[in-house]
C-alpha positions as CSV (number, residue, x, y, z in Angstrom):
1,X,0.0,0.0,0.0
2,X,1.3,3.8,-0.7
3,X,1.4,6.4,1.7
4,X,-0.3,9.6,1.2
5,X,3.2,10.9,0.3
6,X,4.0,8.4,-2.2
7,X,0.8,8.8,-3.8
8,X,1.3,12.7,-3.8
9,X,4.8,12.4,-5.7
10,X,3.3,10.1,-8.1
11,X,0.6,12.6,-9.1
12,X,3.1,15.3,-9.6
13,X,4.8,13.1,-12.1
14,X,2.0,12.3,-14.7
15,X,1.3,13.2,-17.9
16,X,-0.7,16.0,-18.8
17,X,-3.8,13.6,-20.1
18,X,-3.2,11.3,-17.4
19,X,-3.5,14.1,-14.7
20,X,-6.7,14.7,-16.4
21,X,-8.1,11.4,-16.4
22,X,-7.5,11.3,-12.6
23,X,-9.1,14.4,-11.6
24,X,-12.2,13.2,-13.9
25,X,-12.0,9.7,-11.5
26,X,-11.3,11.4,-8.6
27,X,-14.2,13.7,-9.0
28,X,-16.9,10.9,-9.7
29,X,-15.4,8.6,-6.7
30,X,-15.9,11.9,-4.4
31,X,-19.2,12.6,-5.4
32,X,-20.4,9.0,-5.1
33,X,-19.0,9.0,-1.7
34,X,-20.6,12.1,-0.6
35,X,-24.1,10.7,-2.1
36,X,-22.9,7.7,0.3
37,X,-22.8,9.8,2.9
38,X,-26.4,12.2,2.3
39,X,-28.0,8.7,1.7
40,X,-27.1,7.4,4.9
41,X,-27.3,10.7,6.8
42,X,-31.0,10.8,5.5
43,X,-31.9,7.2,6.6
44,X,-30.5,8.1,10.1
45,X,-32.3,11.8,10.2
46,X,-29.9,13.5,10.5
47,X,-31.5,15.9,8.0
48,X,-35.1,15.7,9.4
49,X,-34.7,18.9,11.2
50,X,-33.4,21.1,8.9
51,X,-35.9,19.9,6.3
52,X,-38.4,20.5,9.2
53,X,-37.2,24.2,9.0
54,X,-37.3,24.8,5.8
55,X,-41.1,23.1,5.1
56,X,-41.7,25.5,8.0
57,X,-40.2,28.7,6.3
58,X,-41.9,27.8,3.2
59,X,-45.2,27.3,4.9
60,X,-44.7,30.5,6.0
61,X,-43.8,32.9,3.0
62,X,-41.2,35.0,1.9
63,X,-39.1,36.2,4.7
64,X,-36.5,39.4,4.8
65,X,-39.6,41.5,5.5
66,X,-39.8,42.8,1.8
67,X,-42.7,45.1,1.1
């Protein structure tokens, strides 16, 4: 297995295209882990009170006291 260092000098020796292809990878294995984690954080409600708040602020109107 690398270490994080080992990994870091690899990356700084890559091709230009290659370099690309890994920030395309990297980006889609980030956002699947993040949907991971929403996904999991929503089964577990974590999010159930600030979706609480904001059915409540819609319920209530337009706020910032507009006129």
């Amino acid at each position: 297995m690398s270490t994080l260092h080992e990994i870091e000098v690899a990356i700084r020796k890559l091709p230009d295209d290659d370099l690309v292809a890994l920030r395309a990878w990297f980006a889609e294995c980030d956002a699947a882990a993040w949907d991971r984690k929403f996904e999991r954080d929503v089964a577990e409600g974590r999010l159930d009170a600030l979706a609480d708040a904001a059915l409540r602020d819609a319920r209530e109107g337009p706020c910032g006291g507009e006129d």
